[in-house]
C-alpha positions, 0 to 999 in steps of 0.5 A: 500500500502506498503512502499517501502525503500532504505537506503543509507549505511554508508561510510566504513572507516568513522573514517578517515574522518572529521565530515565536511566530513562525513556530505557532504558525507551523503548528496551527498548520499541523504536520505533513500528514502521511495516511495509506490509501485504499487497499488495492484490489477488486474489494476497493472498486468503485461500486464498494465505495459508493455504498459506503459513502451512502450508508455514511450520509444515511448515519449522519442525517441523510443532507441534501449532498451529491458525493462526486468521486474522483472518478466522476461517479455521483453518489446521491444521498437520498435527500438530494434532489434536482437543483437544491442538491449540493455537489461535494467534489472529492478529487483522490481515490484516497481521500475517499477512504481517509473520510469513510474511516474518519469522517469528523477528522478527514472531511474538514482536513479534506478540504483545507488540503485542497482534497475536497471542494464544496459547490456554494456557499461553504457556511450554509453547507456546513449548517445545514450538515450539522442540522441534519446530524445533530436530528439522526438518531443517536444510536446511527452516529454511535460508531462514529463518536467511538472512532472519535474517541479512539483515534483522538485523544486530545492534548493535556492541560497541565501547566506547561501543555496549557503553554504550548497549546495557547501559543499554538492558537494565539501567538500566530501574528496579531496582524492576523487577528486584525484582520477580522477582529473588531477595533478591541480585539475582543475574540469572544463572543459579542451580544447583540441588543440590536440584530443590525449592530455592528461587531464593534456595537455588540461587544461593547454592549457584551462587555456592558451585559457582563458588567451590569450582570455583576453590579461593577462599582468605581473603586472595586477591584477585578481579577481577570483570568483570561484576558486576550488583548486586553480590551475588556480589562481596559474597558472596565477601567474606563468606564466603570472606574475599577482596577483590574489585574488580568492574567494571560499566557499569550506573549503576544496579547500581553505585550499588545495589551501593555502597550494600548494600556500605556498608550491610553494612559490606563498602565496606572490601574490595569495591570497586564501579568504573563502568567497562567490562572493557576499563579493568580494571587490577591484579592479581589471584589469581582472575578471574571473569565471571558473564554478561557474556561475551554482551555483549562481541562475538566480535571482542574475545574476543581483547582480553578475554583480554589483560585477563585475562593482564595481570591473573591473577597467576603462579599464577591462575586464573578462571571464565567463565560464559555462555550459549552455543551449540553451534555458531556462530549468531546470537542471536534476532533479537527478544531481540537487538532488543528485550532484549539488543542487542549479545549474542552467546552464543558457541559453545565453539570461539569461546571458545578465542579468549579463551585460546589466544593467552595460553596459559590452560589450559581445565581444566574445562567444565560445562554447566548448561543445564538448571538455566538452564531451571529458573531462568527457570521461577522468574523467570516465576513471580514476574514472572507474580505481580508482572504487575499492578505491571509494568503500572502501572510501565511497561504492557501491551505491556512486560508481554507483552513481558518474559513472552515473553522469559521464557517464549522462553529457557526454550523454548530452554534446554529445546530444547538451542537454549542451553546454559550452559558454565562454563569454568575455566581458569588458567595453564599451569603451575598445579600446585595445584589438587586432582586431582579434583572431590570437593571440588565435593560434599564439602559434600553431607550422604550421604542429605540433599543439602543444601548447608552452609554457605557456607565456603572449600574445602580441597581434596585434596592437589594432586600437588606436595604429595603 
């Protein structure tokens, strides 16, 4: 049986980059990808193949697709009819076999290796593939998550794996991220009190939601595991007059973010610190995470919440906001590989580990999965329209394969295969927080709906008060 070989192609302008760049680079390509191709013989005829393409459509929900093989053989799903049928080239016999083994893994890898090409609009063939999925019957798609687990073990979240994974995602150029990110920066998702706001309107009014749901007040001071470029962090010192401590292990984000601190003359009450979550020290009145509960690890969900008991103060309380799941599975073998290693969305009941052992009081839970959706559909749009520069920076397989992660989330928040959950929570005897969430829409003009400005809240009476 002979090999079958993708080797990823070399960044274009690799000289302006750093070596910590061109080393993230190449992981967030992968490695060259040595696979066997199809056993030689009359078993692996054309006829065998189809069959079992066919079975395979049947498994995950039978989409409208039209399978043509290299070739030239169709292979019709049983949905598939007349124009509205969708045509799936696959251009080598290999190829085939690679997706019938592995279909969750080697489909996507497909087509960011050029092995596979998609007829229309690649956002809606995904959404409507994970719809169809996500309504098969469990039982038909069993086998399919054992391969999974099998063949994808996924990457360790110990200290220093947690390094190599976040530099594998978010060290690769922040001129990459530029690109399609709004003006903070902000890579998480937005929140949309206006369907027709601008990425740049709906994460102000994300960071906004998240501040009024925690009753953020002048003079208070946040802890922040997490923080990105550092937009959040420097948006509550602005508006909301509170110093903040914001931890992070990307060397990239965090010298970008001291440098917009000092720039803006916020250095004095925000503080930028390279370090991981695990090593957070002081006190703090509120604690906030914002997407990066996915790369802790389930086992140190327990750790995580001795870091936040250590930290919040008698009468604290805290934000989590996260990709999650509704109930426990494994991420997507190929965003695990390829995009995010190590992440791990966590089902509701697995997040209870963070809390319960320290008595934290879950006081409120949001699901924002739809407005994710819309947030990828924003990022899409602007990475589609900086596509041509992604070329040149990197090249065409990182073009493809960054357009498939965008366009495979969008399809699993659209399908409920994702949800969002913002968890509130605080200490046990927290009495002053307002009794209600009117305070969360106060700011919506009647009849308008838009959002004020940003401002701290002052909220209802609490009950001690009344």
């Amino acid at each position: 049986m002979d090999p079958v070989s993708v080797e990823a192609a070399t960044p274009a302008r690799e000289g302006t980059t750093s070596a910590s760049q061109n080393s993230a680079i190449a992981e967030a390509r992968g490695p060259a990808i040595r696979t066997l191709s199809a056993p030689a013989g009359r078993r692996s005829g054309p006829s065998l193949e189809k069959r079992l393409l066919q079975r395979l459509l049947k498994v995950v929900g039978d989409p409208p697709l039209v399978m043509v093989l290299w070739n030239g053989e169709e292979v019709i799903s049983g949905a598939a009819s007349g124009d509205g049928a969708i045509r799936v080239t696959i251009h080598d016999r290999g190829t085939v076999w690679r997706i019938l083994t592995d279909p969750f893994f080697q489909f996507p890898e497909a087509y960011t290796n050029g092995k596979l090409d998609i007829d229309g609009d690649l956002e809606y063939v995904m959404c409507l593939v994970a719809r169809c999925a996500a309504s098969a019957p469990p039982v038909a798609t069993r086998w399919l998550t054992l391969i999974e687990k099998a063949l994808h073990w996924g990457s360790r979240t110990t200290l220093s794996a947690s390094r190599k994974n976040i530099h594998h995602h978010y060290d690769i150029g922040n001129e990459f991220y530029r690109l399609w990110l709004d003006e903070n920066l902000l890579y998480t998702c937005a929140y949309f009190e206006d369907p027709n706001a601008s990425i740049e309107a709906a994460q102000i009014a994300k960071m906004d939601h998240v501040c009024r749901k925690v009753w953020l007040q002048p003079g208070e001071t946040v802890i922040e595991a997490g923080c990105g470029w550092g937009g959040f962090a420097l948006h509550m010192a602005r508006h909301y007059g509170v110093r903040v401590r914001a931890y992070n292990i990307s060397t990239e984000q965090v010298n970008a973010a001291r440098a917009r601190a000092k720039a803006e003359g916020l250095d004095d009450r925000v503080e930028f610190i390279l370090d991981d979550w695990r090593n957070i020290t002081g006190k703090c009145d509120v604690f906030m995470s914002i997407g990066m509960l996915e790369h802790v690890g389930l086992k140190n969900y327990r750790q995580l919440g001795d870091v936040i008991d250590r930290c919040l103060s008698p009468s604290g309380r805290g934000l989590i906001h996260s990709i999650g799941r509704n109930r426990h599975e494994v991420l997507d073998p190929w965003i695990e590989r390829r995009i995010f290693p190590g992440a791990q969305p966590p089902a509701l009941s697995e997040m209870g580990a963070i809390f319960e052992p320290n008595q934290l009081s879950i006081l409120e839970v949001e699901n924002l999965r739809l407005h994710y959706a819309e947030t990828l559909r924003h990022w899409l749009a602007r990475y589609e329209e900086a596509a041509e520069t992604v070329r040149e920076l990197y090249d065409a397989r990182f073009v493809r394969m960054w357009r498939m992660y965008l366009a495979g989330s969008i399809a699993a928040f659209d399908s409920g295969t994702l949800q969002l959950f913002q968890v509130l929570f605080g200490r046990p005897r927290l009495n002053e927080l307002p009794l209600t969430r009117s305070h969360l829409y106060s700011h919506l003009p009647a009849c308008e709906g838009r959002p004020a400005p940003s401002a701290p809240v002052s909220p209802p009476l609490s009950w001690d008060e009344r």
